[in-house]
DSSP file (Angstrom, degrees, kcal/mol; ACC not computed):
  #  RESIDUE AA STRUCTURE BP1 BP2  ACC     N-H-->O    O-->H-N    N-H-->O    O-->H-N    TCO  KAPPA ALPHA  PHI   PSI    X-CA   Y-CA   Z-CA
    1    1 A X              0   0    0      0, 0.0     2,-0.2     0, 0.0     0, 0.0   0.000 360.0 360.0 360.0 127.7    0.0    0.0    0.0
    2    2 A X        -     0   0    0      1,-0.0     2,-0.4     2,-0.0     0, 0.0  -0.581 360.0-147.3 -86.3 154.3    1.5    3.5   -0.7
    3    3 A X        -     0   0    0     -2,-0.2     2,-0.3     2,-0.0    -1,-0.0  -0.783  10.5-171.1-109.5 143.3    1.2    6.4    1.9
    4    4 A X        -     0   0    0     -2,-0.4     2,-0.6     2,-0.0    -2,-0.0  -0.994  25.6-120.2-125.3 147.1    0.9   10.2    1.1
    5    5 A X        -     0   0    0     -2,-0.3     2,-0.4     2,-0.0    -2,-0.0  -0.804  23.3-172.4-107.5 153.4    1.2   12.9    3.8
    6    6 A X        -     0   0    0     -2,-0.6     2,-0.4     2,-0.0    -2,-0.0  -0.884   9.8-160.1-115.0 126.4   -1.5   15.2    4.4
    7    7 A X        -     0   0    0     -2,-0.4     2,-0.5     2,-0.0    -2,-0.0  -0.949  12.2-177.7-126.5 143.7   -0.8   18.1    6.9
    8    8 A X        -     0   0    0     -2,-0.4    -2,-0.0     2,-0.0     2,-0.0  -0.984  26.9-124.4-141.5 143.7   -3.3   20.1    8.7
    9    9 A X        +     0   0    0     -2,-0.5     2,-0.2     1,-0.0    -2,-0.0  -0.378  37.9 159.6-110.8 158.6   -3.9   22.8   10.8
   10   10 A X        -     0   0    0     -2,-0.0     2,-0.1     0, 0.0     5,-0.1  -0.841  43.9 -89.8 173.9 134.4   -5.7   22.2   13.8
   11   11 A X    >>  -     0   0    0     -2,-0.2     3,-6.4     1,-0.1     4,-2.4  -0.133  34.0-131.2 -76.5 136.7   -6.3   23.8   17.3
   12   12 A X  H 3> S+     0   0    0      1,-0.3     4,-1.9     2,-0.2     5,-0.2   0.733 105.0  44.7 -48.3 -34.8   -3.8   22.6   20.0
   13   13 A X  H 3> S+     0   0    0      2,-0.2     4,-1.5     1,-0.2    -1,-0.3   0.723 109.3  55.3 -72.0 -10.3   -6.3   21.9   22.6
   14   14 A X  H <> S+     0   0    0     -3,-6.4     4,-2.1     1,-0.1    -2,-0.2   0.944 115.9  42.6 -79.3 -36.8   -8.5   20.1   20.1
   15   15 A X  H  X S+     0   0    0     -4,-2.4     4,-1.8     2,-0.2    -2,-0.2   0.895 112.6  49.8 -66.7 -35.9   -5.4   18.0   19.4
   16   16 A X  H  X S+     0   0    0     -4,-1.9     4,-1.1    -5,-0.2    -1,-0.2   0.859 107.1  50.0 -50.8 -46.6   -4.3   17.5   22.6
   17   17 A X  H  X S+     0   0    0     -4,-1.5     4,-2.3    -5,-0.2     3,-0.5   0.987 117.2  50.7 -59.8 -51.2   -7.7   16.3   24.3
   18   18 A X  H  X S+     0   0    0     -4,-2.1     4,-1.8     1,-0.3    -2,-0.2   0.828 102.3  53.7 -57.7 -39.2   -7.8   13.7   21.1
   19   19 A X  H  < S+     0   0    0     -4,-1.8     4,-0.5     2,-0.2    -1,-0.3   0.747 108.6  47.1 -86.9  -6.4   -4.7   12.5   21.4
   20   20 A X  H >X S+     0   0    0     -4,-1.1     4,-2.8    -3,-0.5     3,-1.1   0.987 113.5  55.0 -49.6 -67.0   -5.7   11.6   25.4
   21   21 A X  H 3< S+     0   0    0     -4,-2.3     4,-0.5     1,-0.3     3,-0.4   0.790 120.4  27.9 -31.7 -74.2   -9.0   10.1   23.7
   22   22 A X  T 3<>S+     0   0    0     -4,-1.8     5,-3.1     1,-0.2    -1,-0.3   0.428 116.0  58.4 -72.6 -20.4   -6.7    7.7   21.2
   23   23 A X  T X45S+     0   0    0     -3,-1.1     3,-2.7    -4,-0.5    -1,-0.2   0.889 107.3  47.1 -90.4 -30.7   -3.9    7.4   23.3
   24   24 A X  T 3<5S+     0   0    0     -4,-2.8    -2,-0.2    -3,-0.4    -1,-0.1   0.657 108.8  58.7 -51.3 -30.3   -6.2    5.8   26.1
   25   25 A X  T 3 5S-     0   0    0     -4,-0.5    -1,-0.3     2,-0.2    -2,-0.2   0.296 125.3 -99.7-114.4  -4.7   -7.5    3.8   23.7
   26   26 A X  T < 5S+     0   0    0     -3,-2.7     2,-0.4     1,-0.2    -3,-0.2   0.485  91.9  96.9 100.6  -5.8   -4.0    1.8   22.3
   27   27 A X      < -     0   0    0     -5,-3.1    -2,-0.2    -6,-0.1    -1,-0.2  -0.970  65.6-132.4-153.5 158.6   -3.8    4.4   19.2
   28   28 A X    >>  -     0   0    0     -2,-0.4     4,-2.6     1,-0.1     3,-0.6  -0.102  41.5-104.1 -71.3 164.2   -2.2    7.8   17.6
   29   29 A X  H 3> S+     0   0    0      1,-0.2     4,-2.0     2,-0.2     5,-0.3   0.970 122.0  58.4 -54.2 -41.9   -4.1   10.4   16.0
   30   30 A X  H >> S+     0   0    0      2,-0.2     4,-0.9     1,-0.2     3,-0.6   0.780 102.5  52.3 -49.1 -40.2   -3.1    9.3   13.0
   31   31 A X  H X> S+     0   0    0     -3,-0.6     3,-1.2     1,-0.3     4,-0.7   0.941 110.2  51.6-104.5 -72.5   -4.4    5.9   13.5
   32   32 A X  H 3X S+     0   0    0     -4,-2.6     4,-1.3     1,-0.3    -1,-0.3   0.689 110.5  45.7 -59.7 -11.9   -7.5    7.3   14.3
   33   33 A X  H <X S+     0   0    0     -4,-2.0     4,-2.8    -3,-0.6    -1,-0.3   0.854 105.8  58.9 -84.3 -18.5   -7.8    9.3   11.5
   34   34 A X  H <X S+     0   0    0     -3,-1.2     4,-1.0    -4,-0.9    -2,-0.2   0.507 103.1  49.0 -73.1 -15.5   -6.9    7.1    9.6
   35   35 A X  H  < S+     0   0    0     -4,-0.7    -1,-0.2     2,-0.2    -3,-0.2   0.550 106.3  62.0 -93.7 -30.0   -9.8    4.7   10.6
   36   36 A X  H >X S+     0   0    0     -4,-1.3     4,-1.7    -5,-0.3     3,-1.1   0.994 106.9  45.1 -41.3 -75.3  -12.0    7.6   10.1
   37   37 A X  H >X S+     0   0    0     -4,-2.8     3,-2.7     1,-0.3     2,-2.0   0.857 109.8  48.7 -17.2-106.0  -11.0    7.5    6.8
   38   38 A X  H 3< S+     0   0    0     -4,-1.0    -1,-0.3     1,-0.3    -2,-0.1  -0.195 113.4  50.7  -7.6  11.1  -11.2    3.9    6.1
   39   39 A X  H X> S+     0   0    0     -2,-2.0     4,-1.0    -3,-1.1     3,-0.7   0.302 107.3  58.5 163.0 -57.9  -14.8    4.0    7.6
   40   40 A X  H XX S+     0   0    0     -3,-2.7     4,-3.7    -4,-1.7     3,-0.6   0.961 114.0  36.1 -28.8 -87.4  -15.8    7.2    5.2
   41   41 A X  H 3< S+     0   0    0     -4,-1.1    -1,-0.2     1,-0.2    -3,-0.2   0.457 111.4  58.2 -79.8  31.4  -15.2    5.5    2.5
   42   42 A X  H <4 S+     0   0    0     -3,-0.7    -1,-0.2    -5,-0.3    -2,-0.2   0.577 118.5  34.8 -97.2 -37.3  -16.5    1.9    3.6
   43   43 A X  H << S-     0   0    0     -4,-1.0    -2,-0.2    -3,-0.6    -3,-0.1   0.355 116.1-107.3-105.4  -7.7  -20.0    3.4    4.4
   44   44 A X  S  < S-     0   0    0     -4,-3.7     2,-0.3     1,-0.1    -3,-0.1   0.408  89.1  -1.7 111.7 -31.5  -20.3    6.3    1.3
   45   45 A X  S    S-     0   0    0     -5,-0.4    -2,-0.3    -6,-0.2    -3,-0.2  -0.982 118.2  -3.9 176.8-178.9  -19.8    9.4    3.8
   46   46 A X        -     0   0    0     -2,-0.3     4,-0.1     1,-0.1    -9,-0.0  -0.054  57.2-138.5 -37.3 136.7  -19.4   10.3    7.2
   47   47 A X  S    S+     0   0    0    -11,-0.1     2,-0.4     2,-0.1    -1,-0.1   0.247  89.5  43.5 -91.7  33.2  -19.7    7.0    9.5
   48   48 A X  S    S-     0   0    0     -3,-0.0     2,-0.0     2,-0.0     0, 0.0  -0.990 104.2 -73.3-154.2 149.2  -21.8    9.1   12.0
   49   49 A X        -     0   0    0     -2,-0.4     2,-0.5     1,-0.1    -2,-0.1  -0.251  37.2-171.0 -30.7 122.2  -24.9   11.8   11.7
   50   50 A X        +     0   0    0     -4,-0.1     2,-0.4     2,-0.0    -1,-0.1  -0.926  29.2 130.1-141.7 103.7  -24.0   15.0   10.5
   51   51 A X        -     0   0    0     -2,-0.5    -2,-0.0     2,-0.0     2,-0.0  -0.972  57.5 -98.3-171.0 136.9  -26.8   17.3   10.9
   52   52 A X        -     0   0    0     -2,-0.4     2,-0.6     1,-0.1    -2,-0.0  -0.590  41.5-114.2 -75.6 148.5  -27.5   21.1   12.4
   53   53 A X        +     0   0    0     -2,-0.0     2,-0.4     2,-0.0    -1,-0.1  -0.120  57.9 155.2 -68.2  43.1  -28.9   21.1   15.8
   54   54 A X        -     0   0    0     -2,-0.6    -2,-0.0     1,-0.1     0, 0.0  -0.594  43.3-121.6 -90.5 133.1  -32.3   22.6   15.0
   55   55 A X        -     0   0    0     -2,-0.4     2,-0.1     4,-0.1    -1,-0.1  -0.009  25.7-121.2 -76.5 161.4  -35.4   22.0   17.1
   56   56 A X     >  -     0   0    0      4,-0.0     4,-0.8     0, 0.0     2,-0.6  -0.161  29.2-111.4-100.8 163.1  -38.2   20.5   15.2
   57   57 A X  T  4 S+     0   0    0      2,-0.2     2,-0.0     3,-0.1     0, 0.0  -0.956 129.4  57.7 -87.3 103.5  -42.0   23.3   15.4
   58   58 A X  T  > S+     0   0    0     -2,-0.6     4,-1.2     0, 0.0    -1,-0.1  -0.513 106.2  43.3-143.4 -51.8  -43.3   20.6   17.4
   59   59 A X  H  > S+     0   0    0      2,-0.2     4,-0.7     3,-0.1    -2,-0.2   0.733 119.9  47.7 -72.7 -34.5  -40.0   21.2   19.9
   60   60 A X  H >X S+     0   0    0     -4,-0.8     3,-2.1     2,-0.2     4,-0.5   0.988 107.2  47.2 -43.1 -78.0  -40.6   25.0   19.5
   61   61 A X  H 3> S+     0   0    0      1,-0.2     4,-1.6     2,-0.2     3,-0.4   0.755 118.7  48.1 -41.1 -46.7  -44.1   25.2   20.1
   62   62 A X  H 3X S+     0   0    0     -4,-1.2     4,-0.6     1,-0.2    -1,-0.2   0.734 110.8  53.7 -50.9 -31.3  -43.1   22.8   23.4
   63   63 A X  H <X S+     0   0    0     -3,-2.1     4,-0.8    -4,-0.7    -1,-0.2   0.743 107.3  44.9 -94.0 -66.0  -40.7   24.9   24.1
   64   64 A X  H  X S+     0   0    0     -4,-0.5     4,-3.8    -3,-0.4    -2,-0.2   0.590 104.0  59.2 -68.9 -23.7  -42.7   28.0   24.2
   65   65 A X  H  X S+     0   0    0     -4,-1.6     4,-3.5    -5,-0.3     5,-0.3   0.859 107.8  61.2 -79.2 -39.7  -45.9   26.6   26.4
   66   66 A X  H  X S+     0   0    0     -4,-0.6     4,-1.3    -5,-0.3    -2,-0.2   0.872 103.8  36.1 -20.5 -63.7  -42.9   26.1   28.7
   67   67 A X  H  X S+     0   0    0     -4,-0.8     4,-1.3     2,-0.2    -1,-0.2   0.919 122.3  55.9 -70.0 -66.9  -41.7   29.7   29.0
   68   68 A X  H >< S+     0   0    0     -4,-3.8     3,-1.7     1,-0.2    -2,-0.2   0.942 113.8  35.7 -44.4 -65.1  -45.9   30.3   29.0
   69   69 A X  H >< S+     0   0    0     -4,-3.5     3,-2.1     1,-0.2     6,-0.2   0.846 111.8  63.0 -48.9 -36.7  -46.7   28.0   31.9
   70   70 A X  H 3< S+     0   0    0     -4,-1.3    -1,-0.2     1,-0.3    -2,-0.2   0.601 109.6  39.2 -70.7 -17.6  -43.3   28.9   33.8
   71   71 A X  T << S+     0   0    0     -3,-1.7     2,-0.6    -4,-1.3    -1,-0.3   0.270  93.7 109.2-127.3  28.7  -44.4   32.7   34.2
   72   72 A X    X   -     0   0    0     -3,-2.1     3,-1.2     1,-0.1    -1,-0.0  -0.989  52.6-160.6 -99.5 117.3  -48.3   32.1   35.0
   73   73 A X  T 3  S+     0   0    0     -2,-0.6    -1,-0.1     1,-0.2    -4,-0.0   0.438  82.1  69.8  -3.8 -54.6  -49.0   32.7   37.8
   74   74 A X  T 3  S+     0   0    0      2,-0.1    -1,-0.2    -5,-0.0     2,-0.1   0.417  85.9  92.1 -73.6 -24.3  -52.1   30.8   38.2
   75   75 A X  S <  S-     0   0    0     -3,-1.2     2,-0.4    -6,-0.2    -6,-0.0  -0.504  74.5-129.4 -85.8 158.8  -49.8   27.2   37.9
   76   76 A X        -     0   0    0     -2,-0.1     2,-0.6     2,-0.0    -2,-0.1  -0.789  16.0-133.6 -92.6 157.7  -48.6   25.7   41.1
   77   77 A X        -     0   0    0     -2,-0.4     2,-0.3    -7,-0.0    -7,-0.0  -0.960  25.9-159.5-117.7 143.1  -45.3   24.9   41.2
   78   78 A X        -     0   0    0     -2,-0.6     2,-0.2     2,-0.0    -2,-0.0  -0.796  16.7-120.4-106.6 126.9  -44.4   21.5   42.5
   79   79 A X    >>  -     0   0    0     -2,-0.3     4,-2.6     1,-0.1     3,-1.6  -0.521  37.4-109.0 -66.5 150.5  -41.5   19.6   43.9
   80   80 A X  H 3> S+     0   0    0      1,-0.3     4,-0.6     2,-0.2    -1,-0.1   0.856 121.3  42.4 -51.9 -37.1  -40.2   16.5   42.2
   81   81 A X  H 34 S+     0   0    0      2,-0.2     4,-0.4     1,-0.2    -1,-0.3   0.581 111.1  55.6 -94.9   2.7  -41.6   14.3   44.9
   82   82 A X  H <> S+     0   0    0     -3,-1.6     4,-4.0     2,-0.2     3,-0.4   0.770 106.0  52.3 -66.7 -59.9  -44.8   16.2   45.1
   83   83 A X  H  X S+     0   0    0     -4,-2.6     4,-1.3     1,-0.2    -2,-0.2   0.684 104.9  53.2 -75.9  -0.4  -45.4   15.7   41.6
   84   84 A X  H  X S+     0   0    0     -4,-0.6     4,-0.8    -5,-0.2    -1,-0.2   0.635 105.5  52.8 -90.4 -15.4  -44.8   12.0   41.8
   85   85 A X  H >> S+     0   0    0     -3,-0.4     3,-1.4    -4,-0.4     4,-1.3   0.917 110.0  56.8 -33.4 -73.0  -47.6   11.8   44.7
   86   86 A X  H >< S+     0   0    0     -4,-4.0     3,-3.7     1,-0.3    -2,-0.2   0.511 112.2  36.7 -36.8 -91.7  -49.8   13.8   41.8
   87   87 A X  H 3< S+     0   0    0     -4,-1.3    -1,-0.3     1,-0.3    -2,-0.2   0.517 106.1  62.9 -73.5 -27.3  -49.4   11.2   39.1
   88   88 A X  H <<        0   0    0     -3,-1.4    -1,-0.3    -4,-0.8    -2,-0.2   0.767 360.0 360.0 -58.8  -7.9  -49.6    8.3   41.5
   89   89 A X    <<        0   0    0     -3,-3.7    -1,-0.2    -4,-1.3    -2,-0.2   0.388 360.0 360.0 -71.5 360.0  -53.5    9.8   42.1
């Protein structure tokens, strides 16, 4: 198999925390990138989800009855073990 090198810039604490991660774990960064790699192109694309964190309108709307209930007045507010009395009723 032939090698090429690839160099890349990358911030020292992200490399330092990774190479804990990989060194804990029996291998260099390289190794792990290199299984990254090899994993990419075994599956097509990234071997993991790759996707913006954006809430769903379902998670909004939830989101916002939240906010609503949390500053009416009118609600009681409950302790954790209070509200586990409630639902056993």
């Amino acid at each position: 198999m032939a090698t090429s090198s690839y160099t890349h810039r990358i911030d020292s604490d992200l490399r330092k925390q990774s190479e804990a991660i990989y060194s804990a774990l029996g291998m260099s960064l390289g190794t792990a990138i290199n299984v990254f790699l090899k994993k990419s192109v075994a599956v097509g694309g990234f071997p993991f989800d790759v996707r913006l964190d954006v809430p769903t309108k379902e998670t909004v709307e939830a989101m916002l009855e939240a906010e609503k209930v949390a500053k009416d007045p009118q609600i009681k507010a409950l302790a954790v073990e209070d509200a586990l009395e409630e639902l056993k009723r």
